[in-house]
C-alpha positions as semicolon CSV with decimal commas, in nm:
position;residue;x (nm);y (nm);z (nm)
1;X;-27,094;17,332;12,008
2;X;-26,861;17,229;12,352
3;X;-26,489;17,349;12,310
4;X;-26,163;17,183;12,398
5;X;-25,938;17,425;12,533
6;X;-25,594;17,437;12,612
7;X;-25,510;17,394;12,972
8;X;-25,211;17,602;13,027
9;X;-25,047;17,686;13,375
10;X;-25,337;17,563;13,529
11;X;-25,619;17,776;13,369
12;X;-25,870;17,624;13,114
13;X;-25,851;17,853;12,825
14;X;-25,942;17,926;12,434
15;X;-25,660;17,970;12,170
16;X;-25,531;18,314;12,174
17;X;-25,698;18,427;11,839
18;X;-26,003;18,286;11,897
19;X;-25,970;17,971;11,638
20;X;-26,105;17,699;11,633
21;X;-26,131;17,347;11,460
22;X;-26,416;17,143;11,340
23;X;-26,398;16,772;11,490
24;X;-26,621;16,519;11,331
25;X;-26,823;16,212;11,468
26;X;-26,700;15,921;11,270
27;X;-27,049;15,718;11,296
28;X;-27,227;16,042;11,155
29;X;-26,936;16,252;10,969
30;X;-27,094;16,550;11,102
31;X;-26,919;16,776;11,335
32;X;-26,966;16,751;11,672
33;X;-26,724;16,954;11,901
34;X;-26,480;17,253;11,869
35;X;-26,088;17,227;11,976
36;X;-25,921;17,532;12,010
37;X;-25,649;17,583;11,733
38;X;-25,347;17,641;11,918
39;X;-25,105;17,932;11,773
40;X;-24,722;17,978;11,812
41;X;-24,827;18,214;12,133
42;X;-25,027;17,920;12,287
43;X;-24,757;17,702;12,268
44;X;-24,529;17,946;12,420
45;X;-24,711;18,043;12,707
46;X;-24,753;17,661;12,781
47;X;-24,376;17,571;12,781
48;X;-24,303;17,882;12,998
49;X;-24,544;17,790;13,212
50;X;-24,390;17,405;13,212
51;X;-24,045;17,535;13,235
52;X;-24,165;17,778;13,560
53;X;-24,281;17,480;13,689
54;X;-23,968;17,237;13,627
55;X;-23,744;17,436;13,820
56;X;-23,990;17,398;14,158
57;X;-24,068;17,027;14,043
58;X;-23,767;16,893;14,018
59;X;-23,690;16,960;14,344
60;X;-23,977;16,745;14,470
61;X;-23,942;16,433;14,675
62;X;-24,016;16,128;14,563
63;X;-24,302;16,063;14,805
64;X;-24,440;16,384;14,726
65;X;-24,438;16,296;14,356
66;X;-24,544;15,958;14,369
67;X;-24,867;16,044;14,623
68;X;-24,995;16,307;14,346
69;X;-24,942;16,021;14,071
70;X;-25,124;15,755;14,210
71;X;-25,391;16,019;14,291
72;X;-25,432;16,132;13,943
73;X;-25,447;15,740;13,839
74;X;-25,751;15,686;14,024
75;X;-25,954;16,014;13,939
76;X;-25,856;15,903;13,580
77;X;-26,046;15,540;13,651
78;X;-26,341;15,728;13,881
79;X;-26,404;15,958;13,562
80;X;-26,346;15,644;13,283
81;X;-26,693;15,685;13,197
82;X;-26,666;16,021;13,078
83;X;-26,359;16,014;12,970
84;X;-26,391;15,674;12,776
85;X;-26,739;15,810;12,578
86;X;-26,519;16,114;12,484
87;X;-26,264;15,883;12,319
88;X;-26,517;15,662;12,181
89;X;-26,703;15,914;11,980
90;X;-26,399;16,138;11,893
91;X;-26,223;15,851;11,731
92;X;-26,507;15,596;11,659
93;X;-26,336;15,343;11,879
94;X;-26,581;15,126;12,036
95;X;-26,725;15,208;12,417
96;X;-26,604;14,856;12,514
97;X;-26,223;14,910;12,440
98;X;-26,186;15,267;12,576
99;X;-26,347;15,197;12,871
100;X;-26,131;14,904;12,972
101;X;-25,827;15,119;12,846
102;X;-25,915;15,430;13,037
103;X;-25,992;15,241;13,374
104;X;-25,636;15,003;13,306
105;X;-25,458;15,371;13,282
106;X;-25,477;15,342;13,688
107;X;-25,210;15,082;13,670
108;X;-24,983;15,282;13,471
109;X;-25,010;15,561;13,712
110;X;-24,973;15,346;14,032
111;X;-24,658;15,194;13,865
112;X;-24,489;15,486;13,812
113;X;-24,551;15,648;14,109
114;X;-24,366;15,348;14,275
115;X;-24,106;15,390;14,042
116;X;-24,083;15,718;14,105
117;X;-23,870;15,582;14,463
118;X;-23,617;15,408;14,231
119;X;-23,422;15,647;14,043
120;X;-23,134;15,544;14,196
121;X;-22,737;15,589;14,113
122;X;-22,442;15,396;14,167
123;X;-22,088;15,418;14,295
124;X;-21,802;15,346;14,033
125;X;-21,484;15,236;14,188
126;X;-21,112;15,388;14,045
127;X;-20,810;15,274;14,061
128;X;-20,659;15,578;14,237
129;X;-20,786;15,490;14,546
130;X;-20,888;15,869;14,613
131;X;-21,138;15,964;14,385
132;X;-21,493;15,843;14,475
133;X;-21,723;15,851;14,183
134;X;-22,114;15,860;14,193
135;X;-22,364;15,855;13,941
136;X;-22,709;16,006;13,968
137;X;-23,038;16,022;13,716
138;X;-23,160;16,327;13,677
139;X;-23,484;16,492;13,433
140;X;-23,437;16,644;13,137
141;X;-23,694;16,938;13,172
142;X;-23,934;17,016;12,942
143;X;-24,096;16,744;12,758
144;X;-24,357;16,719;12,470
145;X;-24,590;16,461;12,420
146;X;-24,788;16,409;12,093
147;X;-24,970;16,106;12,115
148;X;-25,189;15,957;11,791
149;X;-25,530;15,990;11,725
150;X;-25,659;15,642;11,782
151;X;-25,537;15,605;12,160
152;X;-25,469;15,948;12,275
153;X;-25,491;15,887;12,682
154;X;-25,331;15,549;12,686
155;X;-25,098;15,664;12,432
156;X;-25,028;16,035;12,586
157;X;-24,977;15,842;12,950
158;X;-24,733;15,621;12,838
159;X;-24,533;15,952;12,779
160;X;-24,657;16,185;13,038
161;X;-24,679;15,978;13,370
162;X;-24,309;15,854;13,339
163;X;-24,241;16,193;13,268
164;X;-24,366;16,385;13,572
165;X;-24,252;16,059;13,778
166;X;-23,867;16,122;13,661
167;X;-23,943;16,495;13,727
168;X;-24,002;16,682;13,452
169;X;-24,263;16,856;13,334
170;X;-24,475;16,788;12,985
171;X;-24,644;16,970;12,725
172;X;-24,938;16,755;12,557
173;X;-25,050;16,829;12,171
174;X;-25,370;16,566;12,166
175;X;-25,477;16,527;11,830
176;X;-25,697;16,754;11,693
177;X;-25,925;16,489;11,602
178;X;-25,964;16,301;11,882
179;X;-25,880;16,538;12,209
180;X;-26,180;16,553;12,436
181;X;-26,030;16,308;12,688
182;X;-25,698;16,413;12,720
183;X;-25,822;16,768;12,737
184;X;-26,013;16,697;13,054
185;X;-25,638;16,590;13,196
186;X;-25,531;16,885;13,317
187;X;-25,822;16,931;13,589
188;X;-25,787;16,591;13,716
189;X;-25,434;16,626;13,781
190;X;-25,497;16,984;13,969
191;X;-25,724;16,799;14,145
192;X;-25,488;16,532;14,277
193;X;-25,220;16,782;14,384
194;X;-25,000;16,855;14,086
195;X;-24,877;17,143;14,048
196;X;-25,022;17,426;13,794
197;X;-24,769;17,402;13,497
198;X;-24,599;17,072;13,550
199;X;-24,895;16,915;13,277
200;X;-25,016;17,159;13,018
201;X;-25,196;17,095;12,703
202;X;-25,208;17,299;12,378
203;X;-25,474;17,165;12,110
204;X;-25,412;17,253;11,755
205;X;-25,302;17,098;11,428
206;X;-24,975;16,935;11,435
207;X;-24,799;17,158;11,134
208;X;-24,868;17,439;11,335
209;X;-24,901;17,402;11,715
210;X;-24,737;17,082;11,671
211;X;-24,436;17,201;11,482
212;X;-24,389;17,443;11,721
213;X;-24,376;17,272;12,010
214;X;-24,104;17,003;11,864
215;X;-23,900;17,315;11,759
216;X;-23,945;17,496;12,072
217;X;-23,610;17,600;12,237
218;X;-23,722;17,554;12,596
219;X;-23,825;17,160;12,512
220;X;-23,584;16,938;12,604
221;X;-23,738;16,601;12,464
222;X;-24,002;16,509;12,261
223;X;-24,184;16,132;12,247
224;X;-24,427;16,095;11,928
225;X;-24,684;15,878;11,821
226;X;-24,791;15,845;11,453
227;X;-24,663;15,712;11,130
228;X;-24,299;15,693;10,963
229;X;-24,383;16,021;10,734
230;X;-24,480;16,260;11,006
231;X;-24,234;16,101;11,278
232;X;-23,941;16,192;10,941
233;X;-24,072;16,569;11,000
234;X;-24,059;16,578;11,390
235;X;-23,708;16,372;11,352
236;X;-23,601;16,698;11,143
237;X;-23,759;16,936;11,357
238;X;-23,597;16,828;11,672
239;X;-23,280;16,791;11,501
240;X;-23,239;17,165;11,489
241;X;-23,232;17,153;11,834
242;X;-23,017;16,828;11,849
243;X;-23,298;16,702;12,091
244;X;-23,360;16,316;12,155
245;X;-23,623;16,157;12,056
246;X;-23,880;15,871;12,116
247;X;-24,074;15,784;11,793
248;X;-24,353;15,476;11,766
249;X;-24,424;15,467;11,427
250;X;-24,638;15,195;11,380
251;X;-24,651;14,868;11,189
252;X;-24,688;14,633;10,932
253;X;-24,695;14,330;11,162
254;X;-24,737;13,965;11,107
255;X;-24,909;13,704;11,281
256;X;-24,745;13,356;11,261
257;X;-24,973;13,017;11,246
258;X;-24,777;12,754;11,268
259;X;-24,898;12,391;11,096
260;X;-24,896;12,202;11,451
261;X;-25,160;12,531;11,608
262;X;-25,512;12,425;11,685
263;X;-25,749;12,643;11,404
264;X;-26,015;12,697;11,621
265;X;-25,812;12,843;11,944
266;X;-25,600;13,064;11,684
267;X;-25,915;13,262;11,533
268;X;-25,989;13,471;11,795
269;X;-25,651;13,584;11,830
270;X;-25,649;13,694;11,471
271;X;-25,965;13,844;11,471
272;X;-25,813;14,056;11,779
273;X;-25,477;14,128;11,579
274;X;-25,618;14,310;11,320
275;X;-26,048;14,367;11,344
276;X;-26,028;14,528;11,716
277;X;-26,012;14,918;11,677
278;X;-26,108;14,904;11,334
279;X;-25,763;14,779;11,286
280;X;-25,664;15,121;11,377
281;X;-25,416;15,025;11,572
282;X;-24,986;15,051;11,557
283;X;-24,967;14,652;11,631
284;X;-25,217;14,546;11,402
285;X;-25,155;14,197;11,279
286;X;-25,249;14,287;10,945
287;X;-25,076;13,988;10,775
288;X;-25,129;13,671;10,843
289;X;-24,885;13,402;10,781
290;X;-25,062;13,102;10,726
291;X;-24,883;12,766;10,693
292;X;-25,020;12,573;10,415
293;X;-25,135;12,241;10,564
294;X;-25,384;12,458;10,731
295;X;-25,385;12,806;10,520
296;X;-25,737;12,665;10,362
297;X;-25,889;12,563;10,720
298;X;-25,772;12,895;10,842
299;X;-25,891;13,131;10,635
300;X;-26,205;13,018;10,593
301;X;-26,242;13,039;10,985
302;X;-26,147;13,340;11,008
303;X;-26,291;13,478;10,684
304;X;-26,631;13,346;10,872
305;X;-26,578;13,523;11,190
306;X;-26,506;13,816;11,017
307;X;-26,898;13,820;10,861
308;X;-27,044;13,805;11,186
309;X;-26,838;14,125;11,325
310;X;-27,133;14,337;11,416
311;X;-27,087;14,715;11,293
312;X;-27,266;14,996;11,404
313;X;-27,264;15,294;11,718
314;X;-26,935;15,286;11,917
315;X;-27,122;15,393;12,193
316;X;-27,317;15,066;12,197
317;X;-27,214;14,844;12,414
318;X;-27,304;14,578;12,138
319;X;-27,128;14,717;11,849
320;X;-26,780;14,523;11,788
321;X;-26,638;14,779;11,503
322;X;-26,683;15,127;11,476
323;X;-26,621;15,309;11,187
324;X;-26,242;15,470;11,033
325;X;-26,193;15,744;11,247
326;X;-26,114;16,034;10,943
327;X;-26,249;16,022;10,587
328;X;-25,841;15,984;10,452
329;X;-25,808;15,698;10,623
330;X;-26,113;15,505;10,479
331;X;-26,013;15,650;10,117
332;X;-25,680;15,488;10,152
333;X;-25,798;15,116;10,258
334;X;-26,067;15,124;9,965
335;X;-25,795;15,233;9,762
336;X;-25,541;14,953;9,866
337;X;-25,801;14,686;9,839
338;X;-25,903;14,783;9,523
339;X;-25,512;14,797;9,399
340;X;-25,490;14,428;9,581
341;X;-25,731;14,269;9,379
342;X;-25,641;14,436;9,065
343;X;-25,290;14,264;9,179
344;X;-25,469;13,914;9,189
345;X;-25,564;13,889;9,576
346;X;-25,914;13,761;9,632
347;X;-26,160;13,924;9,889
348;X;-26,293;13,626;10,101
349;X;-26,503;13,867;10,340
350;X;-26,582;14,205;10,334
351;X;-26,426;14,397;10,103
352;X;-26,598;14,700;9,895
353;X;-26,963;14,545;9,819
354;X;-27,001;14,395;10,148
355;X;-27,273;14,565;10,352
356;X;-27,205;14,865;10,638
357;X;-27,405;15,172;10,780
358;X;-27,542;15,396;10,523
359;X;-27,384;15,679;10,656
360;X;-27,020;15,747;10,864
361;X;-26,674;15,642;10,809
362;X;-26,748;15,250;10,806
363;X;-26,522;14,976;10,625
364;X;-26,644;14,626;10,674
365;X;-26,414;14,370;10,782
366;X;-26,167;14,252;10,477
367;X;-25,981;13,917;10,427
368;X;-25,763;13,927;10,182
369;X;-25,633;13,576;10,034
370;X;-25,409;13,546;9,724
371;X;-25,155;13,761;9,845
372;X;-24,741;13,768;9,822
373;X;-24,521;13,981;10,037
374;X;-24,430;14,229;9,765
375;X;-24,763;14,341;9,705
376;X;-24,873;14,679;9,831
377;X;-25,149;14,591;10,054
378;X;-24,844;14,386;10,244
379;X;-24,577;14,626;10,262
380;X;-24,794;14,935;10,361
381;X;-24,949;15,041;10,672
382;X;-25,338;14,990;10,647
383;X;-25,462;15,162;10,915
384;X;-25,801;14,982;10,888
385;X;-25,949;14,656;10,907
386;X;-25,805;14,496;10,627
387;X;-25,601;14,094;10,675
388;X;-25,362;13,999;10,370
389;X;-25,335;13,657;10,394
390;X;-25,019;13,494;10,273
391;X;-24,914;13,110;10,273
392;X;-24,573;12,947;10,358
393;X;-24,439;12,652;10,377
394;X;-24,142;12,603;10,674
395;X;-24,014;12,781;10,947
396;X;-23,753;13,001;10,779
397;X;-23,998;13,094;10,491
398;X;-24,236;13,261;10,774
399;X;-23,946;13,471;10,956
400;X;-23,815;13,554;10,600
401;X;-24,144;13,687;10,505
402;X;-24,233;13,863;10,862
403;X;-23,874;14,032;10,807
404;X;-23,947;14,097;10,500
405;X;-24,081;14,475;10,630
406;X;-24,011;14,825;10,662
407;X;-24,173;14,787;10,988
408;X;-24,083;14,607;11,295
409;X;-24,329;14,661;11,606
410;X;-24,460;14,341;11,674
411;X;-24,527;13,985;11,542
412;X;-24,705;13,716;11,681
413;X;-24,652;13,342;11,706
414;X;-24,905;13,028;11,720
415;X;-24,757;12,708;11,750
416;X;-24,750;12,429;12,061
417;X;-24,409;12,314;11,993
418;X;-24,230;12,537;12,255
419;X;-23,839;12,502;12,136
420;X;-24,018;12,645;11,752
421;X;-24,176;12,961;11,977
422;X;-23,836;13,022;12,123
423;X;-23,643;12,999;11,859
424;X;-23,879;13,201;11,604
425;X;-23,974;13,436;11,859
426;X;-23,587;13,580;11,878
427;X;-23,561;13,564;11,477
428;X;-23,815;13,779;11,451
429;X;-23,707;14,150;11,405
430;X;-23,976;14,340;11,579
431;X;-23,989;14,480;11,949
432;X;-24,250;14,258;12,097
433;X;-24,343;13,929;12,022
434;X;-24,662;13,716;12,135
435;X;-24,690;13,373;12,167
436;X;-25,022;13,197;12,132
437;X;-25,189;13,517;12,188
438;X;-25,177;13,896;12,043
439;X;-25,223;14,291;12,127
440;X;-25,135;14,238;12,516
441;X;-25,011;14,585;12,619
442;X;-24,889;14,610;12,990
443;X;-24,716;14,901;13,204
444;X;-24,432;14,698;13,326
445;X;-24,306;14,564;12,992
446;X;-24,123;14,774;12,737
447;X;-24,287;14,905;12,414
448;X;-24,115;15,003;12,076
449;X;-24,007;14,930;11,748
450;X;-23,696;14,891;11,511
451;X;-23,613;15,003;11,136
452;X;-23,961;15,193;11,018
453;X;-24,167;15,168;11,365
454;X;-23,935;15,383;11,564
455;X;-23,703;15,407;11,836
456;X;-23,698;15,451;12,191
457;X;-23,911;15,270;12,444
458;X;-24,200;15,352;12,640
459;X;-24,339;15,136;12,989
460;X;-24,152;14,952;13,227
461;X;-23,801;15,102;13,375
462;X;-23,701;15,094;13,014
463;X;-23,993;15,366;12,986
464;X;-23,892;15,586;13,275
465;X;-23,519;15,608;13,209
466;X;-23,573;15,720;12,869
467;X;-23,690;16,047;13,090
468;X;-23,325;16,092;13,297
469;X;-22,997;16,180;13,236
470;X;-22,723;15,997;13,355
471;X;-22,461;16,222;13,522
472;X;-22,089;16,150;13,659
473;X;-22,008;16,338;13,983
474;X;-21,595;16,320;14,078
475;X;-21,495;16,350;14,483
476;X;-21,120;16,410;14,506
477;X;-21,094;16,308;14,881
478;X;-20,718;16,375;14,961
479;X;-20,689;16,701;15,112
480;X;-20,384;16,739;14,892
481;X;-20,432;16,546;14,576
482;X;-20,077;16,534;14,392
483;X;-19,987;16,381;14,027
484;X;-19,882;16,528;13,707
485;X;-20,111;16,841;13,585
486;X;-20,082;16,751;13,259
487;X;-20,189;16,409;13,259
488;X;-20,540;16,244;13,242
489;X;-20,635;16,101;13,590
């Protein structure tokens, strides 16, 4: 079988030792590829290599920078093809999606490489009237990127390109079961001018090369993508080094349908919220708050939607759901839906009898009605296709309930009465918010959570100065300053 490799100081490589690891097609659950199983030496060698780099980096010009980014961003859309089947297969996410993700990624690298012109100081004035005081932005060094399995370039760029725009220089664990695309990084940015060792990638599993890496003295920052459990072990990890953090740790999130929203132009969102990506995806609306003048309308609309969802081959262009992208993850959503109903929730659609492929990771789309907020299926992160339905009957019921979370990523809103979509919208305690519409993702705006989903922010200038370091720098500019010695100027 092909190999992922690491691609470490510019050179395409295997793991030191030789090992490898297994990854498996979803749609078959046969193996398909190798990726190299990154060791503690691996990992070094690729932040030497990054922190070689940094120092030579760093001292790049903007222009310089931002020519090489914008480069990269458009061999990443030229090669979206390629890149997009890789993702597709790896992670069972359909052809459709990746694709359009993969070629958007050229917007995220055009951005930054504009922003790469605006990492601009200030001038703070004092009252001694001699001392001129600047402030300047300035990169941290060494950063790693681990980006989750289900969007690994989009996911790894958000990190990486704001990164390398700010001046550092990254280290990249992919996951091991999903890391052909972002393996096939490393050539595309040598190609577009970057420099070898300013982008390096290490495959491996994340409690070893992983681990590693987050510990690693020579890292200076680490952003992570995953769930609350494993982000509490890289939190731990990189506090032995005292190193900051950025952490999106997905969801629980709930999408709002106001009594006064039109049924049929509300489906489609919902559908979107939680059946695109298998609902394998950090915003997934995965409960809906229904209002109960039009709870019974609603769910059978959607319920009905939900039977046509055509499963099958993520790498047909026809196919609308792939299958759960590991064998865990589909154990643990026919697990939780068989705890829901034994909990008195009723399966409108889907569920475990429904019909799917004979053979692959496939769950069939679930709606869930009959459900309270203090059930499982509603408090826990999913990770699959699965909508838990649950009624209410005003406006400070639904923000009670959507609150009502570990989580807060994202929420969405459906209503045409404008003051209740302001008003609701800032109640909500989540880091994004749609309104009449869900799972809109662009470059310019910031991305993050609060309480369980993480911290930190990724996109927009909220994304790049999350990659600088503010520093003071004092001008004494009398020739001969006087004043007490012992006082604080």
């Amino acid at each position: 079988m092909e190999q992922h490799q690491h691609w470490i100081g510019g050179v395409r490589r295997p793991a030191a030792d030789g090992a490898t690891i297994e990854s498996f097609d979803p749609s078959t659950a046969e193996p398909w590829v190798l990726v190299a199983r990154g060791s503690a030496g691996d990992v070094d060698d690729a932040v030497a290599a990054a922190k070689d780099a940094f120092a030579r980096w760093r001292r790049v010009g903007p222009s310089t920078r931002a020519s090489i980014i914008w480069k990269l961003g458009d061999l990443i859309a030229e090669h979206a093809p390629e890149l997009a089947a890789l993702e597709a297969r790896d992670a069972g996410k359909v052809i459709r999606e990746t694709t359009g993700q993969i070629t958007g990624l050229r917007n995220w690298y055009h951005y930054y490489a504009s922003l790469a012109y605006h990492l601009e100081g200030s001038t703070i004035p004092h009252d001694s009237g001699t001392l001129q005081i600047n402030t300047v932005r300035e990169p941290y060094g060494v950063i790693a990127v681990i980006p989750a399995f289900n969007s690994p370039m989009l996911l790894g760029s958000m990190g990486l390109v704001p990164a390398l725009a700010a001046g550092n220089t990254v280290v990249v664990k992919p996951p091991e079961v999903n890391a052909g695309a972002l393996s096939r990084l490393g050539e595309l940015a040598q190609q577009a001018g970057l420099p070898d060792g300013c982008l390096n990638i290490v495959n491996g599993l994340g409690s070893e090369a992983g681990d590693h890496l987050v510990g690693h003295p020579d890292v200076a920052k680490v952003v992570f993508t995953g769930g609350p459990d494993s982000g509490r072990l890289v939190a731990q990890r990189a506090a032995q080094g005292l190193k900051p953090l950025v952490l999106e740790l997905g969801g629980k999130s709930a999408n709002i349908v106001f009594g006064d929203a039109v049924v049929p132009n509300v489906v489609n969102g919902i559908i979107a919220g939680i059946f695109a990506a298998t609902g394998q995806t950090c915003v997934a609306g995965s409960r809906l708050l229904a209002h109960r003048s039009i709870a019974d309308e609603l769910v059978e609309a959607v319920a009905a939607r939900a039977a046509t969802i055509r499963l099958g081959d993520p790498l047909s262009p026809d196919t609308e759901m792939g299958p759960l992208s590991q064998p865990k993850i589909l154990a643990g959503v026919e697990s939780r839906v068989e705890e829901a109903v034994a909990q008195g929730a009723t399966v409108r659609s889907g569920g475990p009898t429904a019909d799917r492929p004979g053979r692959g990771w496939y769950y069939p789309p679930t709606v869930l009605e009959g459900v309270h907020n203090q059930m499982d299926v509603a408090q826990h992160e999913l990770f699959g296709p699965v909508l838990a339905v649950i009624p209410f009957d005003d406006d400070d019921e639904a923000v009670a309930i959507a609150n009502d979370s570990p989580f807060g990523l994202a929420a969405g809103v459906w209503t045409n009465d404008v003051r209740r979509a302001h008003r609701v919208a800032h109640l909500l305690d989540a880091g994004t918010v749609w309104v009449n519409t869900y799972r809109a993702l662009n470059f310019a705006v910031p991305f993050g959570g609060r309480k369980l989903s993480g911290y930190g922010r990724e996109n927009g200038i909220d994304g790049l100065r999350e990659f600088t370091q503010a520093k003071g720098i004092w001008f004494e500019t009398d020739s001969a300053p006087v004043g007490d010695p012992f006082v604080l100027r």
